[in-house]
PAPA-878633 format. One record per residue: y, x, z of N, C-alpha, C in turn; residue number from 1. Coordinates in nm, 3 decimals. Layout:
<atoms>
ATOM     n.y     n.x     n.z    ca.y    ca.x    ca.z     c.y     c.x     c.z   n
ATOM       Y       X       Z       Y       X       Z       Y       X       Z NUM
...
</atoms>
This chain:
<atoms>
ATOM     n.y     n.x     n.z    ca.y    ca.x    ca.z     c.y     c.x     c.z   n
ATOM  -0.120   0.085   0.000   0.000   0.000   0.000   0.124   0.088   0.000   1
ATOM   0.226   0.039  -0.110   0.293   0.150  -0.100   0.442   0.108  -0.016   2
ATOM   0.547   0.194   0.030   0.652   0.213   0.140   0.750   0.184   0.061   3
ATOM   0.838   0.095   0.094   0.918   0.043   0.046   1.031   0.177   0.038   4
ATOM   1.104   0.191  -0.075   1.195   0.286   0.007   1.298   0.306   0.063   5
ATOM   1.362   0.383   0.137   1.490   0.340   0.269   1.609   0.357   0.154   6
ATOM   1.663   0.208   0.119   1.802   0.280   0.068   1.967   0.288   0.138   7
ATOM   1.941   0.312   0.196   2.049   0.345   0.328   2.151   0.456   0.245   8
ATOM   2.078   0.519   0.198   2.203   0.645   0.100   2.262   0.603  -0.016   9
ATOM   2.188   0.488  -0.065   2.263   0.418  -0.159   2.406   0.376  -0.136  10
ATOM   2.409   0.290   0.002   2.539   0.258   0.037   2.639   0.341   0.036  11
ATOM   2.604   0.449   0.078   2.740   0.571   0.052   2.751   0.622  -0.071  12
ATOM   2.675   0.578  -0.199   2.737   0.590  -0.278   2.870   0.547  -0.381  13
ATOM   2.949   0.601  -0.367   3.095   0.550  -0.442   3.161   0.620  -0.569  14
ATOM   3.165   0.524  -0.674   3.174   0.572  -0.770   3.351   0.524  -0.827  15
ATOM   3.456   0.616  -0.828   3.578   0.556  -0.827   3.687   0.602  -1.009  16
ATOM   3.750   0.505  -1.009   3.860   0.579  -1.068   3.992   0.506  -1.051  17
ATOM   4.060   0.531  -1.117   4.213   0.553  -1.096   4.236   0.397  -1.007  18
ATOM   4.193   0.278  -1.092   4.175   0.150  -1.049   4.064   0.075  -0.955  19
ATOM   3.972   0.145  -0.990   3.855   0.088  -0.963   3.753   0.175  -0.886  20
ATOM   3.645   0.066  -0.788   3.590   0.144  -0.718   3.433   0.076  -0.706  21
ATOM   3.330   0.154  -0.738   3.235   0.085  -0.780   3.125   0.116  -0.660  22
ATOM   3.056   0.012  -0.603   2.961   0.040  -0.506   2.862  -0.076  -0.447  23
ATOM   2.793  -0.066  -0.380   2.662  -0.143  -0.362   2.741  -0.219  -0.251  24
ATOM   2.788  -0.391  -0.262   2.873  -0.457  -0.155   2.793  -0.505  -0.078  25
ATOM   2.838  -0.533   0.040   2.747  -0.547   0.171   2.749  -0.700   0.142  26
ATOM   2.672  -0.768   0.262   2.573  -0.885   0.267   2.743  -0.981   0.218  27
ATOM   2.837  -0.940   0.301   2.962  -1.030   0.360   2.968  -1.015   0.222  28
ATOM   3.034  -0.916   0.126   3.064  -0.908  -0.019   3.037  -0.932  -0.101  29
ATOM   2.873  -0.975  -0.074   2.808  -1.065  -0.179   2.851  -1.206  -0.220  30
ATOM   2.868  -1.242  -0.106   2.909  -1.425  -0.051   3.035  -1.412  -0.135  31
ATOM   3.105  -1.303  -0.110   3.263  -1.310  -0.200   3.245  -1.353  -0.356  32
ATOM   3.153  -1.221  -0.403   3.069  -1.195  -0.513   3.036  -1.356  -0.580  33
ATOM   2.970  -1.378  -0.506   2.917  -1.550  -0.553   3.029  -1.641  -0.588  34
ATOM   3.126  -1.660  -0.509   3.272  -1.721  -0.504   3.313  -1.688  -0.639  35
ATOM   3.355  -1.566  -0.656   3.404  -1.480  -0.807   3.308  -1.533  -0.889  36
ATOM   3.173  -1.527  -0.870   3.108  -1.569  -1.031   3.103  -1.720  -1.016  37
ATOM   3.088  -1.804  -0.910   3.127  -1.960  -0.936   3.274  -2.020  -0.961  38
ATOM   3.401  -1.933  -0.970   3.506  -1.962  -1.007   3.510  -1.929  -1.175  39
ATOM   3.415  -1.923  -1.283   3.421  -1.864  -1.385   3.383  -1.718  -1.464  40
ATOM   3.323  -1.689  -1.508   3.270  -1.582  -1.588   3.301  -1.583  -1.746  41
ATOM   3.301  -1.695  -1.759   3.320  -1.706  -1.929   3.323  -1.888  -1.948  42
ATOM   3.385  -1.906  -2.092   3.405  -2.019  -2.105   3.273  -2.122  -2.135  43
ATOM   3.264  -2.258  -2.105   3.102  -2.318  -2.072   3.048  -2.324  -2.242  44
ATOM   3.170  -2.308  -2.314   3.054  -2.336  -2.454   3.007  -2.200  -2.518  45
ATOM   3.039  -2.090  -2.451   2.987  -1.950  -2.456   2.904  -1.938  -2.393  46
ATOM   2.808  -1.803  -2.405   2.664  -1.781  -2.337   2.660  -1.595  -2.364  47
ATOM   2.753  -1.525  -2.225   2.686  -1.389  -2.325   2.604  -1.334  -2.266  48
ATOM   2.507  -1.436  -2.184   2.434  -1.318  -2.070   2.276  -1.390  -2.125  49
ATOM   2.138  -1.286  -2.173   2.065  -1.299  -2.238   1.960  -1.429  -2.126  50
ATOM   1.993  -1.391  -1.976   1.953  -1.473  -1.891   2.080  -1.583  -1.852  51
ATOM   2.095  -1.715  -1.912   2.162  -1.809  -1.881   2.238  -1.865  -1.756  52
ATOM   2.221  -1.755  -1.644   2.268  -1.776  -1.492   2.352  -1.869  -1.466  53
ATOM   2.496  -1.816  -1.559   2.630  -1.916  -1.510   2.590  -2.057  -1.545  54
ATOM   2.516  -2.127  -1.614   2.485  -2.256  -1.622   2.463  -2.310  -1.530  55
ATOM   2.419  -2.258  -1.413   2.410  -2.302  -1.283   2.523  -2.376  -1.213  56
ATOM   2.647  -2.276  -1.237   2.763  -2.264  -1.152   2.780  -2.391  -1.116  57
ATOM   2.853  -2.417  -1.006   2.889  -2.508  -0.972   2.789  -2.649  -0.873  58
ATOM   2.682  -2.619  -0.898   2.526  -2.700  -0.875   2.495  -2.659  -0.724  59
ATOM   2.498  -2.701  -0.644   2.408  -2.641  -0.523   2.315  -2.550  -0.526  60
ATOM   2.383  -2.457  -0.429   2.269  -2.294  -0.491   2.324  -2.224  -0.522  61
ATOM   2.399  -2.222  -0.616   2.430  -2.142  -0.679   2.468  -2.027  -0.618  62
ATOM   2.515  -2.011  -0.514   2.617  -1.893  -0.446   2.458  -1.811  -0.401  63
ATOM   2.402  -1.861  -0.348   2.278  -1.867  -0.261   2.180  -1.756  -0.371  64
ATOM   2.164  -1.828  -0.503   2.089  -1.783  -0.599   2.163  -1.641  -0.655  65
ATOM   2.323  -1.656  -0.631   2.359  -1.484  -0.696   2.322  -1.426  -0.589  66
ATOM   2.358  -1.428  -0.467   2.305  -1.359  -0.312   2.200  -1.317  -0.370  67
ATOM   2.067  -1.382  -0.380   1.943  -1.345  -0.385   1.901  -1.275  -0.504  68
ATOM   1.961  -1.270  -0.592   1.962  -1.185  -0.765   1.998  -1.081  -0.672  69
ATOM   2.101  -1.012  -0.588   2.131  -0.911  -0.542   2.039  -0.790  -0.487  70
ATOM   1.979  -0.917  -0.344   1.926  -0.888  -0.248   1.764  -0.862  -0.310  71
ATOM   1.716  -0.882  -0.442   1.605  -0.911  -0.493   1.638  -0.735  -0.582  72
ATOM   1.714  -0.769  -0.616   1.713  -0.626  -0.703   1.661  -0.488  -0.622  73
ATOM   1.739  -0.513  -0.476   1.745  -0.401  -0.397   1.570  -0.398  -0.318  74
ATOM   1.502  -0.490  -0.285   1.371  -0.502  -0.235   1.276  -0.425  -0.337  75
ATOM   1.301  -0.471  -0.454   1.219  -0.438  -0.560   1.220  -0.300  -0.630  76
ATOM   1.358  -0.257  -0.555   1.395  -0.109  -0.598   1.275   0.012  -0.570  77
ATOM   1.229   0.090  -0.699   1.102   0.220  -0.729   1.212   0.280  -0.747  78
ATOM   1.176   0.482  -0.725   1.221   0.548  -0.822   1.188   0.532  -0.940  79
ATOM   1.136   0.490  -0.975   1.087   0.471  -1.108   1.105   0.346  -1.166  80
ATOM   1.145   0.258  -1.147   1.189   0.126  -1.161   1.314   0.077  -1.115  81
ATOM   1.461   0.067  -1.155   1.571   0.094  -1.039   1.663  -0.007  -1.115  82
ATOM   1.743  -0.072  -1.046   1.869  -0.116  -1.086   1.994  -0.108  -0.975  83
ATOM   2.086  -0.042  -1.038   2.204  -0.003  -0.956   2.282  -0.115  -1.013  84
ATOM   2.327  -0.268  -0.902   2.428  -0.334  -0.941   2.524  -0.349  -0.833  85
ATOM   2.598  -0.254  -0.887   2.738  -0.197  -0.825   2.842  -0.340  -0.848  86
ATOM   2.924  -0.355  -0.711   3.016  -0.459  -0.679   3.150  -0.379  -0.749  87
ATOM   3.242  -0.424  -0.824   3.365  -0.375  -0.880   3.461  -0.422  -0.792  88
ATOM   3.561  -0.323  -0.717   3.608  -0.345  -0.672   3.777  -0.284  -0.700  89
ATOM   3.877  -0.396  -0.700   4.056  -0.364  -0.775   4.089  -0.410  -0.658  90
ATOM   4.164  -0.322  -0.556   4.317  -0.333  -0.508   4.241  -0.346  -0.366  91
ATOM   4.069  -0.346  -0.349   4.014  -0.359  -0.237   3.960  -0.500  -0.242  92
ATOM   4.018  -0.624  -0.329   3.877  -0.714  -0.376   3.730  -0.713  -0.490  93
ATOM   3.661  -0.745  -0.470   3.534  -0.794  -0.573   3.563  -0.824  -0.668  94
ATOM   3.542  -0.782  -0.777   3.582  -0.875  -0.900   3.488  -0.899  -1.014  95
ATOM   3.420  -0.820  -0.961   3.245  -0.852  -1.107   3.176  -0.783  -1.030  96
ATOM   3.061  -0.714  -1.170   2.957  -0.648  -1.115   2.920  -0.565  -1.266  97
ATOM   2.879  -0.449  -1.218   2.860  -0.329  -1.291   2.774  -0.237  -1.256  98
ATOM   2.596  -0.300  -1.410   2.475  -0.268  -1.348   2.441  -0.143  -1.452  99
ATOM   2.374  -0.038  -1.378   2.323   0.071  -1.459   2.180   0.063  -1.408 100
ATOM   2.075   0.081  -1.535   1.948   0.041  -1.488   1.827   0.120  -1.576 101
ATOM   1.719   0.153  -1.548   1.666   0.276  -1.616   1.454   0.271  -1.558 102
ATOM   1.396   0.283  -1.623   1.245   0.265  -1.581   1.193   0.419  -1.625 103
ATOM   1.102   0.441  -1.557   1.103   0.619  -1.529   1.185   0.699  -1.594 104
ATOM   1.312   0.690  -1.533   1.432   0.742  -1.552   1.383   0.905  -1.572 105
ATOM   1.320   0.988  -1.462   1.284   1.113  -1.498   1.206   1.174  -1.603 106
ATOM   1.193   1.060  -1.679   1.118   1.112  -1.804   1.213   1.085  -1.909 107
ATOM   1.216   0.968  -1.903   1.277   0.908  -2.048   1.420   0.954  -2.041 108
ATOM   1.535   0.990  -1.914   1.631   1.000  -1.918   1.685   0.949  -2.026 109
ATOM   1.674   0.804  -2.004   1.733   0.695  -2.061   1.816   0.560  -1.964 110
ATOM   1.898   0.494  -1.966   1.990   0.408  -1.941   1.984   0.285  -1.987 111
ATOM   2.023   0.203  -1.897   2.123   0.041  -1.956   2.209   0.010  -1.869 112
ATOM   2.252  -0.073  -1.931   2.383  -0.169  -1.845   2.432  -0.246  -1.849 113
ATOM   2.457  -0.332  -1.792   2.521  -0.491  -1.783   2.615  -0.489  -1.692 114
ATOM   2.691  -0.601  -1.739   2.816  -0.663  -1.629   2.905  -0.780  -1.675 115
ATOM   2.959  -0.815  -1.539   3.073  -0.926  -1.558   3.196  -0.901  -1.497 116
ATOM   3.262  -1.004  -1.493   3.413  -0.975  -1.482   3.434  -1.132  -1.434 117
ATOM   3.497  -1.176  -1.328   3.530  -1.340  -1.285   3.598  -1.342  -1.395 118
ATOM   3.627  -1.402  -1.455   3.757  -1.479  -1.566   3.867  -1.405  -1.524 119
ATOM   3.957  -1.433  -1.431   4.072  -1.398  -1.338   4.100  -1.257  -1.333 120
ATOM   3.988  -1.199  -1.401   4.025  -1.078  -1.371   3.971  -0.977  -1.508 121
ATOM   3.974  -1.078  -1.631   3.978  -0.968  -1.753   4.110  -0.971  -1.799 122
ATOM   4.107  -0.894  -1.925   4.197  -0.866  -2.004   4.283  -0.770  -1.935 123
ATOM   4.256  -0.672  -1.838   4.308  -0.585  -1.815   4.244  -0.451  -1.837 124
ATOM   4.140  -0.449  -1.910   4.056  -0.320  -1.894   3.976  -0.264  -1.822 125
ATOM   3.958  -0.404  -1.714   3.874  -0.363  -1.594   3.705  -0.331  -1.686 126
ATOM   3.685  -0.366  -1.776   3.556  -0.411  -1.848   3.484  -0.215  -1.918 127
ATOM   3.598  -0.132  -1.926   3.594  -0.099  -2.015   3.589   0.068  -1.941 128
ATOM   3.716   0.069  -1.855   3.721   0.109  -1.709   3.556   0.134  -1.590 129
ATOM   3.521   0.009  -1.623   3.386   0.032  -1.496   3.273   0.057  -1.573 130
ATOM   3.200   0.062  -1.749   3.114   0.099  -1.800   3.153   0.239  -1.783 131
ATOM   3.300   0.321  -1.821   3.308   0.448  -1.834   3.247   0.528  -1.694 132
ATOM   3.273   0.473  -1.589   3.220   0.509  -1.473   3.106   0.498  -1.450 133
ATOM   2.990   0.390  -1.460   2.884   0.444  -1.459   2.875   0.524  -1.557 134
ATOM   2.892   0.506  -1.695   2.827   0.635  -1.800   2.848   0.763  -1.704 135
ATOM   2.938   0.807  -1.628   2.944   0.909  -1.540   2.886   0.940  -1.473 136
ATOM   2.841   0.836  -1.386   2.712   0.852  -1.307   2.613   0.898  -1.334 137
ATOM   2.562   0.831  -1.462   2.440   0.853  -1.567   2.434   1.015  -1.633 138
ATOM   2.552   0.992  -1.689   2.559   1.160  -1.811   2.568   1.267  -1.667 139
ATOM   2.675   1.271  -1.599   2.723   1.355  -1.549   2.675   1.389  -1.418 140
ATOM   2.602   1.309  -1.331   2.562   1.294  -1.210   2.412   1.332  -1.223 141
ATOM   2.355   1.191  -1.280   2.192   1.199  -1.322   2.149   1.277  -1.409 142
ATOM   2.227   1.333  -1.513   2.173   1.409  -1.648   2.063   1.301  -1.752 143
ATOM   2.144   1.189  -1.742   2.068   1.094  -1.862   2.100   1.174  -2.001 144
ATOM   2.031   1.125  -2.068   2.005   1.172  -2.240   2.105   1.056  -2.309 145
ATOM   2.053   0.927  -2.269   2.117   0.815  -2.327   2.144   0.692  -2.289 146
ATOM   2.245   0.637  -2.296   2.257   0.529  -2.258   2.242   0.396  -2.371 147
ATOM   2.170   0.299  -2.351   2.202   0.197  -2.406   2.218   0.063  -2.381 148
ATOM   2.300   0.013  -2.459   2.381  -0.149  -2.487   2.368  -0.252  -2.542 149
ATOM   2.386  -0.364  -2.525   2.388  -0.487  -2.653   2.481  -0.604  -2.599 150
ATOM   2.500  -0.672  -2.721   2.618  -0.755  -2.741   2.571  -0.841  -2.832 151
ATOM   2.609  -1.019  -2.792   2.541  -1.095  -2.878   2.722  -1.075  -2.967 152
ATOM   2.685  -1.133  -3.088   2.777  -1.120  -3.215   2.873  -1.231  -3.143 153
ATOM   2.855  -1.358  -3.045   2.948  -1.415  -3.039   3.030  -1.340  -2.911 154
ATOM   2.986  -1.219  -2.875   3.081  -1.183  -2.750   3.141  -1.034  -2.799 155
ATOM   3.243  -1.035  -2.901   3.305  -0.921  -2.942   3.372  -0.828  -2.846 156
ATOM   3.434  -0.904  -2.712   3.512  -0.796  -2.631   3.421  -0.683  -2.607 157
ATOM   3.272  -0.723  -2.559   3.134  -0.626  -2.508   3.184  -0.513  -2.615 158
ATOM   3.108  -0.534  -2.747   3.123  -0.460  -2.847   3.229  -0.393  -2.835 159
ATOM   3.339  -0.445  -2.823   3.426  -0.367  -2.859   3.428  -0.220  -2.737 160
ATOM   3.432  -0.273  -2.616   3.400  -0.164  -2.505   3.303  -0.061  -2.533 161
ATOM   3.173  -0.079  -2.589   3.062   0.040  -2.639   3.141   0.114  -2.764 162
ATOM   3.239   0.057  -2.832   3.294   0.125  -2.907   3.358   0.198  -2.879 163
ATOM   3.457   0.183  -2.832   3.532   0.211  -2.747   3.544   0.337  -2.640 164
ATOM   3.364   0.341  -2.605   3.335   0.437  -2.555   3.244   0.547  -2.610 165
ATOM   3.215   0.523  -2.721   3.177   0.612  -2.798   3.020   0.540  -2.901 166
ATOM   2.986   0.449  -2.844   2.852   0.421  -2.869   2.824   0.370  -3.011 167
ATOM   2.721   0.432  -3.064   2.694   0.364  -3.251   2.615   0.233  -3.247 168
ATOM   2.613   0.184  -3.367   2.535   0.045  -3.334   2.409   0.099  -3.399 169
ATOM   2.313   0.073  -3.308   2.175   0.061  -3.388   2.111  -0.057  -3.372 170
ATOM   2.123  -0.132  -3.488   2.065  -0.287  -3.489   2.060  -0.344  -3.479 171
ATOM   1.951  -0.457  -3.462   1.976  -0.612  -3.404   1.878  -0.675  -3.350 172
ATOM   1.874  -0.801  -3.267   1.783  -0.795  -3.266   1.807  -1.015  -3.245 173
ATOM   1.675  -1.032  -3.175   1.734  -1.213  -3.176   1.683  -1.271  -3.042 174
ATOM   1.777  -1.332  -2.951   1.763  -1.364  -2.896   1.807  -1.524  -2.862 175
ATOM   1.748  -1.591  -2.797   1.821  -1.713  -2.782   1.796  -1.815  -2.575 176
ATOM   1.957  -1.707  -2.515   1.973  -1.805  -2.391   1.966  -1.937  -2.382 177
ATOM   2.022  -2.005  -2.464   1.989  -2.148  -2.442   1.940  -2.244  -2.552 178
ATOM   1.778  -2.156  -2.575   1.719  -2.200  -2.718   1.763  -2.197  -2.840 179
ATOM   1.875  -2.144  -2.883   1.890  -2.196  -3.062   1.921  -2.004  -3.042 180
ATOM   1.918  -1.914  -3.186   1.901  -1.778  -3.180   2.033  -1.732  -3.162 181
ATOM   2.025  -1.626  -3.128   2.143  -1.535  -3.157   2.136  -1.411  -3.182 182
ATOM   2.228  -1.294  -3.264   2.174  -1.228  -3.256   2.275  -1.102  -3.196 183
ATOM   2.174  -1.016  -3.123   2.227  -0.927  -3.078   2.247  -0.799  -3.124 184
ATOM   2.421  -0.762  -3.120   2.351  -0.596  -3.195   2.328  -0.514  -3.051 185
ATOM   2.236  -0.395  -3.099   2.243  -0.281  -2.996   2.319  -0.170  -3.025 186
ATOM   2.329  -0.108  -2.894   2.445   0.010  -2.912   2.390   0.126  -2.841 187
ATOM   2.407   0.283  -2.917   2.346   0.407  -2.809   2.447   0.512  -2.807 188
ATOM   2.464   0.557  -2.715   2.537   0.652  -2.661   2.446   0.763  -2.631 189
ATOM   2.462   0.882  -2.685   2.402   1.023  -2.644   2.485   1.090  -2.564 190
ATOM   2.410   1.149  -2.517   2.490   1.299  -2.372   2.588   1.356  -2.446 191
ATOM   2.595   1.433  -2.563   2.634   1.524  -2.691   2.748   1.433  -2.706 192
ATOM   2.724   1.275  -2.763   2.890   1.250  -2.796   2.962   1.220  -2.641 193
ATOM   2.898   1.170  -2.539   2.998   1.137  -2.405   3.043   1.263  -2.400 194
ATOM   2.944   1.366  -2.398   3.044   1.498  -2.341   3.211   1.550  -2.442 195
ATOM   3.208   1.500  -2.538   3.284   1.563  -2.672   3.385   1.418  -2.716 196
ATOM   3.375   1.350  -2.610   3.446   1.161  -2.675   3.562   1.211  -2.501 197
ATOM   3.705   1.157  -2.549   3.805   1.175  -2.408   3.744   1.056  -2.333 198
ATOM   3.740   1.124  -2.222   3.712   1.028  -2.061   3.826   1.007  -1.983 199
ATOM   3.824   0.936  -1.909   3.859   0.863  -1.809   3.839   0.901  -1.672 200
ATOM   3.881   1.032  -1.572   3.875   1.060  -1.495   3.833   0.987  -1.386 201
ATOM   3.658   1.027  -1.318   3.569   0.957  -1.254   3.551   1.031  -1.155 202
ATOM   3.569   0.979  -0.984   3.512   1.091  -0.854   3.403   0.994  -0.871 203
ATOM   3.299   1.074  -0.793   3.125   1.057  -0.751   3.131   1.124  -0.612 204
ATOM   3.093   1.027  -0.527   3.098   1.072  -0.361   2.945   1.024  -0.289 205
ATOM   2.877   1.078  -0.243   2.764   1.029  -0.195   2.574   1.042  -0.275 206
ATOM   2.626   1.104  -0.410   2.524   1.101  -0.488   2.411   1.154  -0.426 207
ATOM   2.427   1.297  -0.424   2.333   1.415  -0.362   2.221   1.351  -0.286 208
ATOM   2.207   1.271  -0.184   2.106   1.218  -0.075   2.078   1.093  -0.121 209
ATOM   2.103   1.037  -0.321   2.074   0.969  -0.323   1.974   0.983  -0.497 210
ATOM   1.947   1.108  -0.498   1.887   1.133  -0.620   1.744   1.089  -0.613 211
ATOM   1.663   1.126  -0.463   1.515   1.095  -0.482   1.525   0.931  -0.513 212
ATOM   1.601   0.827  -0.515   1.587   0.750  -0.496   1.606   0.677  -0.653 213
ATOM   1.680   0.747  -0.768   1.672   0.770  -0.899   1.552   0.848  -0.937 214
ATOM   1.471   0.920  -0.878   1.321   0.962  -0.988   1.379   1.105  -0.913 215
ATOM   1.474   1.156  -0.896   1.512   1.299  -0.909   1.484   1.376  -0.791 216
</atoms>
């Protein structure tokens, strides 16, 4: 039977920049967290998340059910199986969430990532801002090879951010959240162009005592 593992060093990890400050929010911050994604994520006749969640909003539960997406990620957490979904945090509130996620990361030194943004709080660059920071984490911290992305065709801002940050499109593929298709392109980012594409000045505080817990 195997030992769950202690992630206690996770919490001190903080990943910051100029605006923004990215980190694993405590139980109280979640509840906030839930608030932010039941006040809006995107508009109801849009869908850009491949799992349909926000359809919920508003329904009994709902707050309850992002809590437990949280608290479920972190139980289930392997080195070898991991999702880091970091709470975004502007001015010292919550304002999305910003996930970097990877399955025997020490081999494949490979990446993904997802996120949101409450409504209330795009169109400022926060979107674009908190992918560059994990890629930091990833390239510069972990020594990933690659990161990759996708974007359904009806959610151009995404796209535009992997562009943005350097990433090429490779392909497509079809998916469909609420039954009828869509299609998604994908996007990859190599170590070679992040290192050689201008960044966005990123501190990393806490990593070190938290590598075995990434594969490393």
């Amino acid at each position: 039977m195997s030992v769950a593992p202690d992630l206690a060093p996770l919490f001190g990890l903080r990943i910051r920049t100029a605006r923004l400050e990215l980190r694993l929010p405590t139980e109280a911050e979640l509840v906030l967290l839930a608030a932010v994604a039941e006040a809006g994520v995107h508009p109801p006749e849009e869908m850009p998340f491949a799992v349909p969640w926000t359809d919920t909003a508003g329904t009994p539960g709902f707050r309850d059910e992002v809590i437990a997406f949280h608290v479920g990620l972190r139980d289930a957490w392997e080195p070898d199986d991991w999702a880091l979904a970091c709470g975004v945090f502007a001015d010292g509130a919550i304002i999305g969430v910003q996930e970097v996620n990877a399955i025997r990361f020490a081999e494949r030194r490979t990446v993904g990532t997802g996120s949101w943004l409450g409504a209330a709080f795009q169109g400022h660059g926060y979107g674009t801002e908190m992918r560059a920071a994990v890629l930091h984490l990833a390239f510069g911290g972990l020594g990933a090879e690659v990161a990759e992305s996708g974007a359904f065709v009806t959610n151009p801002r995404s796209a535009r951010v992997s562009e943005k940050l350097g990433y090429e499109a490779r392909g497509e593929s079809i998916v469909a959240p609420r039954g009828a298709p869509v299609r998604e392109r994908r996007f990859r980012l190599d170590a070679a162009t992040w290192r050689t594409t201008d960044r966005i000045a990123v501190g990393l505080d806490g990593l070190e005592q938290c590598l075995p817990l990434f594969g490393l």
